[in-house]
N, C-alpha and C positions, 0 to 999 in steps of 0.2 A: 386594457390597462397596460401600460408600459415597461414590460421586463427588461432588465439587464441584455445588453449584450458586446460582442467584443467591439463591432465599427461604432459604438459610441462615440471614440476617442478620436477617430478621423479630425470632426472639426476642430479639435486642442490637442493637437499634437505635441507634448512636448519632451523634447531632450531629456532627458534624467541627470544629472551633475552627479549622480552615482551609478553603479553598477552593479550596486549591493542585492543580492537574492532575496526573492520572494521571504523568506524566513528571516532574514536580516532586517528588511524591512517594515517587517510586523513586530519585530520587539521594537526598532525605534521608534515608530508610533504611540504603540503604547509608552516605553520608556519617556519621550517627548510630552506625552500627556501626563504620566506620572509626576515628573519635574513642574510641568506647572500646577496641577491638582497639590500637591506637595508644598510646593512654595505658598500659594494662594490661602490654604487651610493651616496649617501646621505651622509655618514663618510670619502666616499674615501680609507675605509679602505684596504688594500693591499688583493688580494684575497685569498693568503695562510690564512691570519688570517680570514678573513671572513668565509671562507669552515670550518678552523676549529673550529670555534665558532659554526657554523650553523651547524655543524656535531651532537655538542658536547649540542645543542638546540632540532637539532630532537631526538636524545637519550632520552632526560629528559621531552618532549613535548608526547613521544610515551610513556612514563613510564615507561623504562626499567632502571634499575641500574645502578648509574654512572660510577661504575668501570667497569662495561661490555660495557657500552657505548664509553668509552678511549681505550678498549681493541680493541675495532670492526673498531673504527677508527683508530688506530695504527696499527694495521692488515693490513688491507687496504693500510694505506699507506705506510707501507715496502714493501708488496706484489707488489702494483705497480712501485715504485721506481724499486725494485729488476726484477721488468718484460720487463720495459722500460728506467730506466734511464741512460744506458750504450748506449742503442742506440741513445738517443737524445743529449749525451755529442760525439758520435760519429759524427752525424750527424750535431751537432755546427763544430767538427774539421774542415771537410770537406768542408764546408761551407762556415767555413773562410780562408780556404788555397784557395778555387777560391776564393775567394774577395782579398786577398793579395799579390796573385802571379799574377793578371793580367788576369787570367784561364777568369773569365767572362765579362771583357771587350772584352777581346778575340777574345769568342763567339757572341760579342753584334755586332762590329766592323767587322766581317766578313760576318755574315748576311744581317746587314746595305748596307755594299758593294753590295750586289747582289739583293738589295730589292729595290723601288723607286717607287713612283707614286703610283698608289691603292695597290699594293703591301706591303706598308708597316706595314699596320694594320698587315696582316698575319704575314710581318715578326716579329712584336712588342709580338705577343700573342706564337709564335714558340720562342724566345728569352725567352722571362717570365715562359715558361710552364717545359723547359729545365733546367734555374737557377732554377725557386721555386723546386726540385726537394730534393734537397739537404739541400734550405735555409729554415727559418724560414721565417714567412709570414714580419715583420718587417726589418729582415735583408735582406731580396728579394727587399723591397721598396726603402728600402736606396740606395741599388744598383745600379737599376732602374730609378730612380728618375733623375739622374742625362742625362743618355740616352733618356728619355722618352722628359725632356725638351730641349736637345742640337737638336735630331731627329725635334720635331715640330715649334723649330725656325729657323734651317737652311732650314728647305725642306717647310718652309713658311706653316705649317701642323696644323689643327686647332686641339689642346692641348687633345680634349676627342679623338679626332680620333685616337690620336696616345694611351694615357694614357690609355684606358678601356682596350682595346686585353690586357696592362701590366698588369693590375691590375686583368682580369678575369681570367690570365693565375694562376699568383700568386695563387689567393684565390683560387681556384678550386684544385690546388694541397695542399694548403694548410687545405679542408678542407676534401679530400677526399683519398688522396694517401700516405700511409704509405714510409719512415718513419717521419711523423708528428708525432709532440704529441698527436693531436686528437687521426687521426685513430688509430694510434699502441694502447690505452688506450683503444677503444675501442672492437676492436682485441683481447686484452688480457682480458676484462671483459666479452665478450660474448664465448667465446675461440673460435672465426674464424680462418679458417684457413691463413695466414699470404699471402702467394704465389697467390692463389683464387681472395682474397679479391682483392689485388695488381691489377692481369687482371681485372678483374672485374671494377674495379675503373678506369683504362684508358680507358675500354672502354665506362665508363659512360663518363669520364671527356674531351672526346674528341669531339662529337658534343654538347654537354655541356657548352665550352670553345668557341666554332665555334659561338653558338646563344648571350652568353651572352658578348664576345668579340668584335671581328670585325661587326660583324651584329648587334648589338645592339649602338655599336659606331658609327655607321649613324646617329640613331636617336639622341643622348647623344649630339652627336656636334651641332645637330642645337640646340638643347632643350637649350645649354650652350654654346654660342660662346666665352672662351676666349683664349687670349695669352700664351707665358708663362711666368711666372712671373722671371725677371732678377737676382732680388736679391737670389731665393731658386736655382741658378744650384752652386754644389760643386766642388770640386774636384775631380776626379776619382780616385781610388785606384792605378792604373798603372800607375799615369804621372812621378812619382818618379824611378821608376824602367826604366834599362836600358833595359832589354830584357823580354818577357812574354812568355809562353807555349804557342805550338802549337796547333790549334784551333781541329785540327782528335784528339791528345795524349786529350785534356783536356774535349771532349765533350764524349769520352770513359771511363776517369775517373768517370765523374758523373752518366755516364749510367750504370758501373759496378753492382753498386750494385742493382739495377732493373733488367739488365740480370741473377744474378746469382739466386735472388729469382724467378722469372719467371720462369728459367730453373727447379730451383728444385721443383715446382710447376706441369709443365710439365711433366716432369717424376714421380710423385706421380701417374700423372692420368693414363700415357701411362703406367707405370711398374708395378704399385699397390702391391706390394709386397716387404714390410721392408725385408727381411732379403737378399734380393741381392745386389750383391756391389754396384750397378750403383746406385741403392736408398740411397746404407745410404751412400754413397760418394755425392750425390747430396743433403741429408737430411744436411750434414754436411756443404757444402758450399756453400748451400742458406739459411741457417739461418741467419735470420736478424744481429747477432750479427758478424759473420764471413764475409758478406757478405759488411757491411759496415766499419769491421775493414781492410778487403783487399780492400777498395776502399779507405780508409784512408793513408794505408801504399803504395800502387801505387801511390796515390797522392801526399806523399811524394817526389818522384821523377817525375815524370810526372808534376805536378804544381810547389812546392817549388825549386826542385834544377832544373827543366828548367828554373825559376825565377831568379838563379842565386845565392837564398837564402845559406847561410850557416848553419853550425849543430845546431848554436846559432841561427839564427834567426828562424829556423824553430821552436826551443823549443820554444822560445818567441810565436810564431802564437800560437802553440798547448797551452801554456799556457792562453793567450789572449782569447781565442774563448773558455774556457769553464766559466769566469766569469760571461759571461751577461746570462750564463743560468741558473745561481743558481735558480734566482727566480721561473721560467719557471717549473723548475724542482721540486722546492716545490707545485707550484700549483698544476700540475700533480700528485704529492703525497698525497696533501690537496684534490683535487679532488678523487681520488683511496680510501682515508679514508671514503668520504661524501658517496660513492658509496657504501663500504661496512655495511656501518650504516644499509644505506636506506637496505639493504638486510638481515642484521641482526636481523633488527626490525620487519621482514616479508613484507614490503612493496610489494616484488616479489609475494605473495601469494595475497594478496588484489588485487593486480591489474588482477591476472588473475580471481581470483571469483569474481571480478566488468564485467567484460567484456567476461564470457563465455558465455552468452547469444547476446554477436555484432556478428552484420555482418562485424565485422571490419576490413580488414586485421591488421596484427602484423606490417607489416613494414611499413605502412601508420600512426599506431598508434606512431610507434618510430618517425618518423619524425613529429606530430603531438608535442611531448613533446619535442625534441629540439629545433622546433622553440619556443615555449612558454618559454623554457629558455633561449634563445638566447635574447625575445625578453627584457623577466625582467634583467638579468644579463650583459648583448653586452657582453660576452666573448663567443666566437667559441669554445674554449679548455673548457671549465666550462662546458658549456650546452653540448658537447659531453660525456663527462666525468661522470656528473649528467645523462644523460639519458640511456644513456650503464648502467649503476646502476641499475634504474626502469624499463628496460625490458629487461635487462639481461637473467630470468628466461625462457621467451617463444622461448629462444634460445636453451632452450633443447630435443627441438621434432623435429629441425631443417634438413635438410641437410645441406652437406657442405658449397655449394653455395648460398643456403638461410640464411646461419649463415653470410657468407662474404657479403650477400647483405644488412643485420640485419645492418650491421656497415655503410654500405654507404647510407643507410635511417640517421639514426643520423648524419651523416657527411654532407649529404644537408642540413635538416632539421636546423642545426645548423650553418649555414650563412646565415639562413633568415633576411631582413633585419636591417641589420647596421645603427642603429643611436647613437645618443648623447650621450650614454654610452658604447659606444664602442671606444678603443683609435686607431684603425685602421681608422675609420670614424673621428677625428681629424687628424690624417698624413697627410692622402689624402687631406684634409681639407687647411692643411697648405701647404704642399707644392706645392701644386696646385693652389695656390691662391683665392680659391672658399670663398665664404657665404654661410653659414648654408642652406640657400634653395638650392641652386647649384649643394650642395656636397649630397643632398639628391636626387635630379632629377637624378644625372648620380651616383655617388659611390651606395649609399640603392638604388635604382634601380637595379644597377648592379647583386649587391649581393640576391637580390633577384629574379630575372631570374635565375641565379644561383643555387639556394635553389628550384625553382618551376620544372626547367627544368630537373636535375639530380634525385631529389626525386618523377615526371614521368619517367623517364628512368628506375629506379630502381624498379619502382613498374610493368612495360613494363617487363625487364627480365625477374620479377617473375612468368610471364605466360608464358614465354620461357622456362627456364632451369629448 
């Protein structure tokens, strides 16, 4: 397994814009965190502004120079914008062409058909794990939501039984499989390898999903016997539409861009050698960016015009599906700024002269610090973002596979349990019709088998590969 140590830092050398001591620098840290934890909970403030107030706190709390301090967090956050925000305005497109073409009722609707009786948990957590691939963890719920209650009132199904496999599928892709905004953020702050991480991450996230899904939804349903609630089932996307994509064309669309990264993954290890074709033709169209721009433009026909969609209404979706991400997409930027601070100001060096003397592993320790930010801030995307930042550094003595596994320690780590300042933990809240104890027995339960089970897993491989 991969402990700490000081030549870490060799291959990220970087300047400190402060000079401030080991001790100085651990209050502004925390102090930096506090400000945003503070803002986030307490003000409500929006967490773009909060990251960048608290960026722009630890600057002045670690005593480096204002102007260097705007610099380090503007840095940051173009670099990450520029590293990821094409693929998560992708990965919106996407996302909302199945939600509009009918692509994931589809899929819901066809599974359903072949599922029944204790079968259904399985098929509830293979449905979730399929959609979360492409959606957003919020835009997967909404989706969801509406299946999850029609399934446990017609099949007479008690609501966690069916609801947890959705819910574990969701969050587990959501906190561990690129292209999220977590992972990818994290990926690009540790520089794992993209393809790697990806296997790596399915093969965490699949008895992972199996314990904290369906096997864990035995116990959920007795712990919380209810109904589901009448008044939260919606409409479906597809009742308006006359025709919908075919369930092989739309379950190939979403899978694209997972085969194509995998493939080019594959071949780095099998071929090892950039300058052959077969590599840089596979370098070229498993890049995340290529990868999800051709599962974009196949979906264009494959979901929209099987849909029926016209050239107008498909601009309209394309158009529609990148507004709700602005926010999304500053955090992640406000985030990638907070990150580079914390690096600017030497934070990366303090943390590994604190702990060259642990017996600690590095990737026990990354998930150690996500969940403590998961648990002040309830943002998944915050705390992954913030903690890829602070161990960044011990990523440079890394292998490949230990760098891709660096990111799926913060990726558990950071769904530890979900409560009252998390606004996933009010969703599930509401549209489940639970009470605050309720939604904590079965959702923060969930999500926290989740966090324990995946971030053993990861720490399992490390003795492996």
């Amino acid at each position: 397994m991969t402990h700490l140590s000081v030549e870490m830092l060799a291959a990220e050398s970087v300047e400190p814009i402060t000079s401030a001591g080991h001790a100085q620098l651990g209050i502004a840290v925390l102090a930096g965190i506090a400000v945003i934890v503070l803002l986030i909970t307490k003000f409500k403030l929006h967490a773009f502004l909060a990251l960048t107030v608290g960026s722009l706190a630890l600057g002045a709390f670690a005593g480096a120079p204002l102007d260097k301090a705007i610099t380090s967090f503007t840095n940051g956050l173009g670099s990450t914008v520029a590293g990821v925000g094409v693929l998560i305005a992708l990965g919106a497109i996407l996302g909302k062409l199945l939600a509009d073409s009918g692509g994931a009722d589809q899929i819901v609707d066809t599974i359903l058909a072949k599922a029944g009786g204790r079968a259904m948990p399985w098929a509830m957590v293979l449905i979730a794990s399929v959609i979360g691939l492409p959606l957003f963890f919020e835009v997967g719920i909404v989706l969801l939501i509406p299946v999850v209650l029609m399934v446990a009132k017609r099949g007479n199904y008690s609501l966690m039984r069916i609801g947890i496999p959705a819910l574990a599928g969701l969050s587990v892709m959501h906190g561990l499989i690129p292209p999220h905004p977590g992972p990818l953020v994290a990926i690009d702050a540790v520089k794992a390898n993209l393809g790697v991480t990806l296997a790596l991450g399915v093969l965490v996230a699949i008895p992972t999903v199996i314990i904290a899904g369906p096997l864990f939804s035995k116990v959920a349903a007795r712990w919380v016997d209810v109904p589901a609630p009448e008044k939260m089932i919606p409409q479906r996307p597809s009742e308006d539409l006359e025709k919908r994509p075919g369930f092989g064309a739309t379950v190939a669309t979403v899978l694209l861009p997972v085969v194509l990264m995998l493939a080019k993954a594959l071949v780095d290890i099998v071929v090892d050698d950039p300058e052959t074709t077969v590599q840089r033709v596979f370098d070229v169209i498993g890049s995340p960016l290529i990868a999800l721009l051709a599962a974009v433009i196949v979906g264009m026909f494959t979901l929209g015009r099987a849909a029926g969609f016209t050239k107008d209404r498909l601009s309209t979706t394309v158009e529609k599906s990148l507004a709700p991400i602005a926010g999304v997409l500053m955090i992640v930027g406000a985030g990638g700024g907070f990150k580079q601070t914390l690096i600017d100001v030497g934070v990366g060096q303090m943390i590994l002269d604190f702990s060259k003397d642990w017996s600690i592993p590095a990737l026990l320790l990354a998930w150690l610090i996500a969940v403590a930010i998961r648990l002040a801030t309830g943002s998944a995307t915050v705390a992954t973002i913030s903690a890829a930042g602070l161990v960044a550094p011990l990523a440079a003595d890394m292998s490949t596979s230990h760098t891709a596994l660096l990111v799926l320690a913060i990726g558990a780590g950071s769904l530890f349990f979900s409560h009252v300042n998390d606004a996933g933990f009010w969703l599930v809240k509401e549209y489940f019709g639970l009470d605050v104890g309720q939604t904590i027995k079965t959702w923060s339960v969930m999500e926290t088998i989740i966090s324990v089970v995946a971030g053993a897993l990861v720490l399992l491989l490390s003795l492996i590969i």
